[in-house]
N, C-alpha and C positions, 0 to 999 in steps of 0.2 A: 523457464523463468529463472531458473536458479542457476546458470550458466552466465547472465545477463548479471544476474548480483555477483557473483564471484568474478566477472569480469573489471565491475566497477568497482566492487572491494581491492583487485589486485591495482588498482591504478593509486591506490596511493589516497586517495581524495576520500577516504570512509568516512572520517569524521560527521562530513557534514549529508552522506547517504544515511549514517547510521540515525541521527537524530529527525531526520525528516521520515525516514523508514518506521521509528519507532513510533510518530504522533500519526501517520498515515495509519498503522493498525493499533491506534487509538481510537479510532476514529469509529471504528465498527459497535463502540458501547453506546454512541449516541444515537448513531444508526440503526442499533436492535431497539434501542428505548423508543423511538421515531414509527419507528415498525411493528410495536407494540399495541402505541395507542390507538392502530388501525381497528383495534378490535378481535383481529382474527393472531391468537399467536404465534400459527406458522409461518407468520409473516417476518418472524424474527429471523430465522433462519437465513433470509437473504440481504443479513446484514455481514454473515462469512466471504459470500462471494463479490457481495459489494468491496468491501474492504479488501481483497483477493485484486480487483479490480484495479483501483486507487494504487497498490502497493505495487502492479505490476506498470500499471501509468508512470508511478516513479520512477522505479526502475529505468524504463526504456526514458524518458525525459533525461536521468541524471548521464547515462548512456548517451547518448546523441550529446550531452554539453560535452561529457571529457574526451568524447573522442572528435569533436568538432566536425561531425557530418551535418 
């Protein structure tokens, strides 16, 4: 994954990776609180790979726009 992000980082276009990158693992505090109220707390836990998830969806999405596949 991290090949993908310095691929899009080197394209010039960060700006607008970096601030959608940043609120995508934002995202993960809503998602442990969500995960919480289930009752059980190690359910928080898969609010890491959720966000893991989201962050690499970005990635490959901003990927596919700037390289126009």
């Amino acid at each position: 994954m991290g090949a993908m992000a310095a691929m899009v980082h080197a394209s010039g276009q960060i700006r607008n990776y970096q601030v959608v990158g940043s609120i995508v693992k934002i995202l993960s505090l809503p998602a442990a609180y969500l995960l919480a109220q289930t009752g059980n707390l190690t359910n928080v836990w898969w609010s890491f790979p959720i966000a893991e998830i989201m962050s690499a969806a970005t990635t490959i999405f901003y990927f596919i726009r700037i390289n126009n596949i």
